[in-house]
C-alpha positions as CSV (number, residue, x, y, z in Angstrom):
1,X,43.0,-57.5,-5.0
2,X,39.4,-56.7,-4.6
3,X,37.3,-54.1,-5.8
4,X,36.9,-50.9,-3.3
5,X,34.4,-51.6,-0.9
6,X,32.5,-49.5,1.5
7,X,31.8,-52.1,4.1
8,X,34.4,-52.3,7.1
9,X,36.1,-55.3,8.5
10,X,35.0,-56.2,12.1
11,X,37.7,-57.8,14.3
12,X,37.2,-59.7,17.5
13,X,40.7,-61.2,19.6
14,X,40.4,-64.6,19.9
15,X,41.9,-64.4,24.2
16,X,41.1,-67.9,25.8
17,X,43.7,-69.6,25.5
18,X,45.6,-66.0,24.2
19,X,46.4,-68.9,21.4
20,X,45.2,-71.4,19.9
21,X,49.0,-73.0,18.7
22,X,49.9,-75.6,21.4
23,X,53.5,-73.8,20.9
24,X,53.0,-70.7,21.7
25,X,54.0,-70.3,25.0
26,X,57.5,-71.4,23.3
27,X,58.1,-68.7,21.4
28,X,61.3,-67.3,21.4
29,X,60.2,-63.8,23.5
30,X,56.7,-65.0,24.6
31,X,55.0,-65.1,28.1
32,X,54.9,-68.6,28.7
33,X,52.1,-67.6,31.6
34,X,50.7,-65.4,29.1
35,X,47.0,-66.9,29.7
36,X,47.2,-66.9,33.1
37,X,48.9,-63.7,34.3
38,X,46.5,-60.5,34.9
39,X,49.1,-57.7,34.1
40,X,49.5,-59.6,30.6
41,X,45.8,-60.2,30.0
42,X,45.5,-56.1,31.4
43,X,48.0,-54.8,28.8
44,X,46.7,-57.0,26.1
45,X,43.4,-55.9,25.8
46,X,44.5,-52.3,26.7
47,X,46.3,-52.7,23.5
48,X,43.6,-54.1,21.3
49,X,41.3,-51.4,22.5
50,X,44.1,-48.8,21.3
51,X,43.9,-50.3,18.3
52,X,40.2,-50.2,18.1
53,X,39.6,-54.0,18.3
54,X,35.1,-54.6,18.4
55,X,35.8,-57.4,21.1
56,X,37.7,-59.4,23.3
57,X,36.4,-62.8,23.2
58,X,36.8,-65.5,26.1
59,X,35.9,-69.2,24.6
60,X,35.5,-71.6,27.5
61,X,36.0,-75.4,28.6
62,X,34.3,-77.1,31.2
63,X,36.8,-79.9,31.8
64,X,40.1,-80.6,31.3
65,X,40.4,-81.9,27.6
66,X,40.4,-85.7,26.8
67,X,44.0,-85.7,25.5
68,X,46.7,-88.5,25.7
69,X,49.5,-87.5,29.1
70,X,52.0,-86.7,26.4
71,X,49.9,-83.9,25.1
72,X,48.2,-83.1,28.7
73,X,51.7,-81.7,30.1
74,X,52.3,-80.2,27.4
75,X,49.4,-78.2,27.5
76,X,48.9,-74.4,28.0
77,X,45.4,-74.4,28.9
78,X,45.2,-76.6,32.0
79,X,45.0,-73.4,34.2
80,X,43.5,-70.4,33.0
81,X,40.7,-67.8,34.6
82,X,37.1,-67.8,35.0
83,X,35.8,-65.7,31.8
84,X,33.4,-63.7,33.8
85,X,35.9,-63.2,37.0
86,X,38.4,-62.0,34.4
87,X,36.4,-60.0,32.4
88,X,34.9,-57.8,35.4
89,X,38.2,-57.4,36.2
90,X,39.2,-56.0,32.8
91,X,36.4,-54.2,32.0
92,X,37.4,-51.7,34.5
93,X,40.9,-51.0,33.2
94,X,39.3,-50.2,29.6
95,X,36.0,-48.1,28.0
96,X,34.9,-49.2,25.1
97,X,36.5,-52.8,23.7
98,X,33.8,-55.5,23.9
99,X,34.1,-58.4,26.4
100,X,32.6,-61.6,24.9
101,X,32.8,-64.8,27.0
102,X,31.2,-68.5,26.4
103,X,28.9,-69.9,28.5
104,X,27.4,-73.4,28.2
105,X,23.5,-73.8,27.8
106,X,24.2,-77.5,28.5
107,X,25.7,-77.1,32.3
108,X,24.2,-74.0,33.4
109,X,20.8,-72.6,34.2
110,X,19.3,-69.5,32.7
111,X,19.0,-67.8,36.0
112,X,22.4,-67.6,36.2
113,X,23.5,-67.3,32.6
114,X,21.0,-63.9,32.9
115,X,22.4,-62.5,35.8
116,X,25.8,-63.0,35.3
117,X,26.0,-61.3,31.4
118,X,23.7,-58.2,32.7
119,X,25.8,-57.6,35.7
120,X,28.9,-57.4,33.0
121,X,27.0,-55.7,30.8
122,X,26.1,-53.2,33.4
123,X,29.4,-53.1,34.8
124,X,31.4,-52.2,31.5
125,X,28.6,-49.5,30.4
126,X,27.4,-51.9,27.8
127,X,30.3,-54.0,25.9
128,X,28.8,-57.3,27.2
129,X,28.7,-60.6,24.7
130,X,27.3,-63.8,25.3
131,X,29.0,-66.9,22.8
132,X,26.2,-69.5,23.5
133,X,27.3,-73.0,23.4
134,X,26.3,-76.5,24.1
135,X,29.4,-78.1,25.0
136,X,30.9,-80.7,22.7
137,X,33.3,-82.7,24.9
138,X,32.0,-85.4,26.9
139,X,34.2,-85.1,29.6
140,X,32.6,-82.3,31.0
141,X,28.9,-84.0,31.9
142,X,30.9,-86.1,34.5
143,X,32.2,-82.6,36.2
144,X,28.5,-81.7,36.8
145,X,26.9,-85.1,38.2
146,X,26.0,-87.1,34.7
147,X,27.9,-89.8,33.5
148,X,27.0,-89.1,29.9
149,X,27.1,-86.4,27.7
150,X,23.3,-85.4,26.4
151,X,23.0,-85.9,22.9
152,X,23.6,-83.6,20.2
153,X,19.8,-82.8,19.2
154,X,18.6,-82.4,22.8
155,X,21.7,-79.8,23.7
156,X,20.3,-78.0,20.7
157,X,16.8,-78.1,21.5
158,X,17.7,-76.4,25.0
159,X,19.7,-74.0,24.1
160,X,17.2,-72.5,22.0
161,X,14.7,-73.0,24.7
162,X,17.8,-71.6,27.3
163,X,18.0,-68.1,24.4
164,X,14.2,-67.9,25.0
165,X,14.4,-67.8,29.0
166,X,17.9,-65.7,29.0
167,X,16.5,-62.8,26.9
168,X,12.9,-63.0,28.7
169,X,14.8,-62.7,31.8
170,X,17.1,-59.6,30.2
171,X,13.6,-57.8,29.8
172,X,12.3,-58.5,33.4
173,X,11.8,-54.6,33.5
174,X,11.1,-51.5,31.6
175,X,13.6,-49.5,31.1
176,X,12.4,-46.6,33.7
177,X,11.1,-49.0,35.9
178,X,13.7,-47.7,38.7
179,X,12.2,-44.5,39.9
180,X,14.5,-44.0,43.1
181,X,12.4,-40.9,44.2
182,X,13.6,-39.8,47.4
183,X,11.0,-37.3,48.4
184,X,8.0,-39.8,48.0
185,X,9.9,-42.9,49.2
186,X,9.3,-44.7,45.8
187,X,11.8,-47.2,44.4
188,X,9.9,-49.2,41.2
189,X,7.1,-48.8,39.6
190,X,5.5,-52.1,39.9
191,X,3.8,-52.1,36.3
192,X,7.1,-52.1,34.7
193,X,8.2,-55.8,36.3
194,X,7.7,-58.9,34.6
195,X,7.4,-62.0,35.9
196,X,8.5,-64.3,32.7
197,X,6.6,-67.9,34.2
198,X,8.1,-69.8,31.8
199,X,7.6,-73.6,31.5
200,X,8.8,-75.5,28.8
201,X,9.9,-78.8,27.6
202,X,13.4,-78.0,28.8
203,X,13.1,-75.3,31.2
204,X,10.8,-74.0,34.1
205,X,11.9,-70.6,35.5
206,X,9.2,-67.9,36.8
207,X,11.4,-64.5,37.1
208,X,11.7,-61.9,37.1
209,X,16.0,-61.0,37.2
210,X,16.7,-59.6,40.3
211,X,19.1,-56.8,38.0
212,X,18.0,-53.9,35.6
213,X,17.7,-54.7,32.1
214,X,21.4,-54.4,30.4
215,X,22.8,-51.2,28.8
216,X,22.4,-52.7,25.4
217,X,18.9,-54.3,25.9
218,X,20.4,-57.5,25.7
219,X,24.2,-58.8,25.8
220,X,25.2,-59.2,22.0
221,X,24.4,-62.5,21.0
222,X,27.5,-64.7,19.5
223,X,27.2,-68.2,18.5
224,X,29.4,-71.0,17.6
225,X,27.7,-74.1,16.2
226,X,29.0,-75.0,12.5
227,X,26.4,-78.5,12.3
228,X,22.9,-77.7,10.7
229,X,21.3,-77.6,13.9
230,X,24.3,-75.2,15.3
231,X,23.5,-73.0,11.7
232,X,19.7,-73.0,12.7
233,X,20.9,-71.7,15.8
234,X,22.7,-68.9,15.0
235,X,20.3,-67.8,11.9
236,X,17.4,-67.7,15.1
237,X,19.4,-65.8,17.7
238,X,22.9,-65.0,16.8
239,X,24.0,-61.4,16.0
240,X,27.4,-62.6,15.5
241,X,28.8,-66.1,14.3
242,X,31.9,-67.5,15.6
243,X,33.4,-70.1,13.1
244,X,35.9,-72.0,11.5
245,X,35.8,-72.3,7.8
246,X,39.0,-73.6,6.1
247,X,39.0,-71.6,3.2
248,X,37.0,-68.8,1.1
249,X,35.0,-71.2,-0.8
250,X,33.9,-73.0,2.2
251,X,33.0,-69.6,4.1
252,X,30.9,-68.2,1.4
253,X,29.2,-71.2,1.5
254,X,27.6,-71.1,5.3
255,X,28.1,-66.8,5.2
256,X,25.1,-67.5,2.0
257,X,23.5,-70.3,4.3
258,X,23.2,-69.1,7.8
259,X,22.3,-65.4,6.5
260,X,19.5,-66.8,4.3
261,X,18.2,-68.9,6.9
262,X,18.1,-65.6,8.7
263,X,16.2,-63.8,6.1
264,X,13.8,-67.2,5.9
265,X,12.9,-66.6,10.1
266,X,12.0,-62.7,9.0
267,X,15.1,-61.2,10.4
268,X,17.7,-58.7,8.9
269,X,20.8,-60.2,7.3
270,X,22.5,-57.5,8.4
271,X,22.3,-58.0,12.0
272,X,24.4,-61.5,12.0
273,X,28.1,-61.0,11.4
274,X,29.9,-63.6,10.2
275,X,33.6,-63.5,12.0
276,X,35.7,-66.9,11.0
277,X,38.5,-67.4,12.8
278,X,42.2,-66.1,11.4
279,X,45.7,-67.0,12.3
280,X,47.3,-64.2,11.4
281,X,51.5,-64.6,10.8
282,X,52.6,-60.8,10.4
283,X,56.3,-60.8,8.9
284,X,58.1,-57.9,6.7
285,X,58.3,-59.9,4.3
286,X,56.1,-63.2,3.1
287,X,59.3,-65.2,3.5
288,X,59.7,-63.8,7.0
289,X,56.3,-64.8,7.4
290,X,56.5,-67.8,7.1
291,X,59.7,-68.3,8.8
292,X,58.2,-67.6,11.9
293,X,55.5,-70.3,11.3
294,X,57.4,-72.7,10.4
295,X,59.7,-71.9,13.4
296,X,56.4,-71.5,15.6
297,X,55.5,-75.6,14.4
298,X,58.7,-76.7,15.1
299,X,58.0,-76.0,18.5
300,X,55.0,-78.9,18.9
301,X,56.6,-82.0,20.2
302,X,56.7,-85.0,17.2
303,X,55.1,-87.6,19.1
304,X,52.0,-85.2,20.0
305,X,52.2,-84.0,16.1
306,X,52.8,-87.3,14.2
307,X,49.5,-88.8,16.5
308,X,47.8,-85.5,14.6
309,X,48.7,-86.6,11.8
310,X,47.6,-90.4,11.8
311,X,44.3,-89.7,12.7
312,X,43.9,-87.0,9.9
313,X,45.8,-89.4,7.2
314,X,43.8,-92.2,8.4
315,X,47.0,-94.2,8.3
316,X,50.1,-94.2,11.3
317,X,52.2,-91.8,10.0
318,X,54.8,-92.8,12.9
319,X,56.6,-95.2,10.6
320,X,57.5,-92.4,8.1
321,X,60.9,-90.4,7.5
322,X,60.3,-87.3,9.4
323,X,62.7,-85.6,7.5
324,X,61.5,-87.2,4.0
325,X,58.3,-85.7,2.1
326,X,55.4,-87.8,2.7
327,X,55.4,-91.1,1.0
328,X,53.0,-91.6,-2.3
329,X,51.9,-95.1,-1.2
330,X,49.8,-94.2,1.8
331,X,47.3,-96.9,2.4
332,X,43.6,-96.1,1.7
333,X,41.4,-95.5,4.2
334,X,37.7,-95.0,5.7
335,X,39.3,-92.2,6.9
336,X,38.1,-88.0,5.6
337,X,39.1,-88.3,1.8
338,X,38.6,-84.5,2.0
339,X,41.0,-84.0,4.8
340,X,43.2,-86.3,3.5
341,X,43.4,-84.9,0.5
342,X,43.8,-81.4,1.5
343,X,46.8,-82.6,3.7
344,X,48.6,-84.1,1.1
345,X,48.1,-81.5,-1.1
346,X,48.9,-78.8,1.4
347,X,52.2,-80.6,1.9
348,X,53.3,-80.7,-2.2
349,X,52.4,-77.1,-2.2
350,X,54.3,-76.1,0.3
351,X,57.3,-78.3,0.4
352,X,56.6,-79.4,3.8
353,X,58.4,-82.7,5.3
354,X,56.7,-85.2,7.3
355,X,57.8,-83.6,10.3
356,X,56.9,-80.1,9.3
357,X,53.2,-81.0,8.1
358,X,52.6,-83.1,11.4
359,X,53.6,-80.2,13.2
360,X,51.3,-77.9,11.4
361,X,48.5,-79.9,12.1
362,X,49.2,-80.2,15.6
363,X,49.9,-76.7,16.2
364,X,46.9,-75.1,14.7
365,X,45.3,-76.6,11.1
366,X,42.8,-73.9,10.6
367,X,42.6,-70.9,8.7
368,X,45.6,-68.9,8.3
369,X,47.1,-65.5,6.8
370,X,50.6,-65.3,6.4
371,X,52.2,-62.8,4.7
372,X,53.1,-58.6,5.0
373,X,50.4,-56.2,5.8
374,X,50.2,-55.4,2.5
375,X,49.2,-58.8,1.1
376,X,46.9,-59.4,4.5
377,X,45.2,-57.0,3.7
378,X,44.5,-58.0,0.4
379,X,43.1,-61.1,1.4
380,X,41.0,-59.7,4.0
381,X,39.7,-57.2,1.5
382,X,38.3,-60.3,-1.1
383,X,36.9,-62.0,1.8
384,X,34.5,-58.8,2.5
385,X,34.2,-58.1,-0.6
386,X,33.2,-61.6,-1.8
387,X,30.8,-62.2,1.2
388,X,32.5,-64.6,2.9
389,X,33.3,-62.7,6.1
390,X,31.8,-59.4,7.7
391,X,35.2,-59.4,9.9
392,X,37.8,-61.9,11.3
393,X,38.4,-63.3,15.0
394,X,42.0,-63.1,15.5
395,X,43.9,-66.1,16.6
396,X,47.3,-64.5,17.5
397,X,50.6,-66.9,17.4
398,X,52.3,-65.9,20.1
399,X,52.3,-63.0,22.3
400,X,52.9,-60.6,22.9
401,X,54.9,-60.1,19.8
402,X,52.2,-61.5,17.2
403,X,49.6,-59.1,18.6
404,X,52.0,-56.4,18.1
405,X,52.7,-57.6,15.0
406,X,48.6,-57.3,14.4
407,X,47.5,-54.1,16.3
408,X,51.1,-52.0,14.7
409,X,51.5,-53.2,11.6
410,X,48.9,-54.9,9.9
411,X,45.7,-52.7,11.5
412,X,47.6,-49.4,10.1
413,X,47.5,-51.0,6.5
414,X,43.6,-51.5,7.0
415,X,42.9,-48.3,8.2
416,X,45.1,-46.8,5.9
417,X,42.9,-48.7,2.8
418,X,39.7,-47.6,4.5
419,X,38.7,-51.5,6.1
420,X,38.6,-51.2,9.1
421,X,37.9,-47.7,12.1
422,X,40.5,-45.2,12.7
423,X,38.8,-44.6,16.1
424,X,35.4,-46.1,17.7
425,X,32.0,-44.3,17.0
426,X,30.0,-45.8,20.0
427,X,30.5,-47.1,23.4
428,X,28.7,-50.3,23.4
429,X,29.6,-53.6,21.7
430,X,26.3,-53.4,19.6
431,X,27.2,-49.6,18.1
432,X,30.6,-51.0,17.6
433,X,29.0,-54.2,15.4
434,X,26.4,-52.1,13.9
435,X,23.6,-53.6,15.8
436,X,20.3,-52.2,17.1
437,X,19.4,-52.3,20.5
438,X,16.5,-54.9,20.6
439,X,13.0,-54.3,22.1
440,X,11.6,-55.3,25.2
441,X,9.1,-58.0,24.3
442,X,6.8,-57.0,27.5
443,X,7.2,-53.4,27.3
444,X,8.0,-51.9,23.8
């Protein structure tokens, strides 16, 4: 167990899909409609803001995934709602969980990007987030008029040019530049616009935002990029990071890296949280814990799984005993040697049959806790206490009894040790994160 800390966990609920395991929805007990049902969705995040949750993150797609049919009808996440739709709608029915959504720099403009975030930031009193992405899959350039997907440089070298124009639109005005005086007839003082007239390699947009700067200044700025130009990214402009590291080692690695890039731009390393993403198993017990991932995997259909596990092998697996542990002649490949490796070795350690590993890989591979509160907790704990995580986004496997399992059982056991808030201290996502609300660039 680690040391005592004074630093607190921050958590953010992974909500789009409401899971990331392609079985889910076939939980014994689960909503099968649980991503796209608005009582659900309500009485989810009214939970997670019970249990004083910092966000409720929306990730986004902008196409319907490149996946074989088999997997396609198998798929949960062909229908699910608009993140900003939804979120207005939610951030009415709560008062101080964040509401974090993605929106692409690749297949939007900034005009809209800027209106859209201040409007929710306004709307919710100031628990706006905005996850900036690029947009990795190449299916989605043919939804918006290009038959191929710009390359991954020049999505990079917008979207920094796009976080430029968004948060020069944000400060349009001075914060008392609405002066609504009745008796004299005056609405705005005129010397507190600003009319951004920017033109760029990328972008041309003159301004100003036809909306108020937001509550917080600016919308909390997430991002998700893991390459080096993705890391460069975040250490310019993110105040949280959304990743995907499989293991400690791995996380202390780019928490180090995209921090100290931080520091090397002039900015505080405290002001970038680094939230990976955790699939969090919840039993009484560890055994009981795992019992109810292993039951969760067996609920990924073989063919979609075994596929999963071919391409990760490097080898088809489809020839295999399903039943049988995996064979220890496996042809060498070109294929990951890391991955591979970390398969097989993942499969020795655990016991796990063909079947069972394929399924685990096709039902979500990342990082995972699995265990009692108690021992959760203890790993949590090293991870902050280690710097290889300033919090966790929560990737709940099935709901709505895995985020009970979450917000009842294993946030108690946090609070309890002193990890993680007994009750909010603020009413904006930025007080919640420990962020300071930045300066207008035109008027501070």
């Amino acid at each position: 167990m680690a040391e005592p800390t004074t630093k607190k966990l921050h958590l953010t609920a992974f909500m789009r899909p409401v899971s990331l395991h392609t079985g889910a929805w076939r939980y014994p007990g689960a909503y099968a409609d649980a991503n796209f049902n608005l009582a659900h969705l309500r009485s989810f995040i009214q939970e997670l803001e019970a249990a004083k949750f910092d966000a409720f993150f929306m990730a986004d797609h902008l196409a319907v995934l490149n996946m074989p049919v088999e997997a396609l009808k198998r798929s949960q996440t062909l229908t699910s709602f608009e993140p900003f739709t939804l979120l207005s709608a939610l951030s009415v029915v709560t008062e101080k969980i964040g509401l974090a959504a993605t929106a692409s720099t690749t297949y939007d403009e900034p005009y809209h990007i800027a209106r859209r975030f201040a409007s929710l930031d306004h709307l919710s009193n100031g628990r706006a987030g905005w996850n900036i992405v690029t947009t990795g899959n190449p299916e989605s350039s043919k939804n918006f008029g290009r038959e191929e997907h710009l390359e991954h440089g020049e999505r990079y070298k917008r979207a920094r040019e796009f976080y430029d124009v968004v948060t020069g639109l944000w400060d349009s005005y001075a914060d008392d530049a609405f002066i609504r005086d009745q008796e004299t007839g005056i609405f705005t003082n005129p010397d507190k616009i600003h009319v951004l007239n920017h033109k760029g390699d990328e972008l041309s947009v003159r301004g100003p935002l036809n909306i108020a700067r937001p509550v917080q200044g600016w919308p909390v700025i997430i991002q998700a990029g893991q390459s080096d130009p993705g890391r460069q990214l975040a250490a310019e402009t993110a105040e949280a990071v959304f990743c995907s590291p499989r293991n400690l080692e791995a996380s202390k690695e780019l928490y180090a890296d995209i921090k100290g890039r931080a520091e090397a731009v002039g900015r505080n390393r405290n002001h970038l949280k680094i939230l990976p993403a955790a699939f969090i198993v919840v039993g009484d017990t560890v055994e009981e814990a795992k019992q109810k991932r292993l039951k969760l995997d067996s609920l990924v259909h073989y063919d979609s799984a075994i596929a999963s596990l071919s391409v990760t092998l490097g080898s088809d697996a489809s020839g295999f005993d399903p039943d049988a542990p995996l064979p220890d002649d496996i042809p060498d490949t070109n294929a990951s040697k890391t991955g591979r490796a970390s398969v097989i070795k993942l499969a020795q350690e655990e016991g796990l049959t063909v079947r069972q590993l394929a399924q685990r890989l096709g039902g979500f591979a990342g990082l995972a806790f699995v265990g009692t509160p108690s021992t959760i907790a203890d790993e949590m704990a090293v991870w902050l206490a280690e710097d290889a995580a300033d919090g966790f986004t929560v990737v709940f496997p099935f709901l709505p009894q895995g985020l009970d399992d979450v917000t009842r059982k294993l946030v108690p056991e946090l609070q309890r040790r002193g990890l993680f808030r007994e009750d909010y201290e603020g009413t904006t996502l930025r007080e919640h994160l420990g962020l300071p609300r930045p300066k207008n660039r035109f008027f501070d």
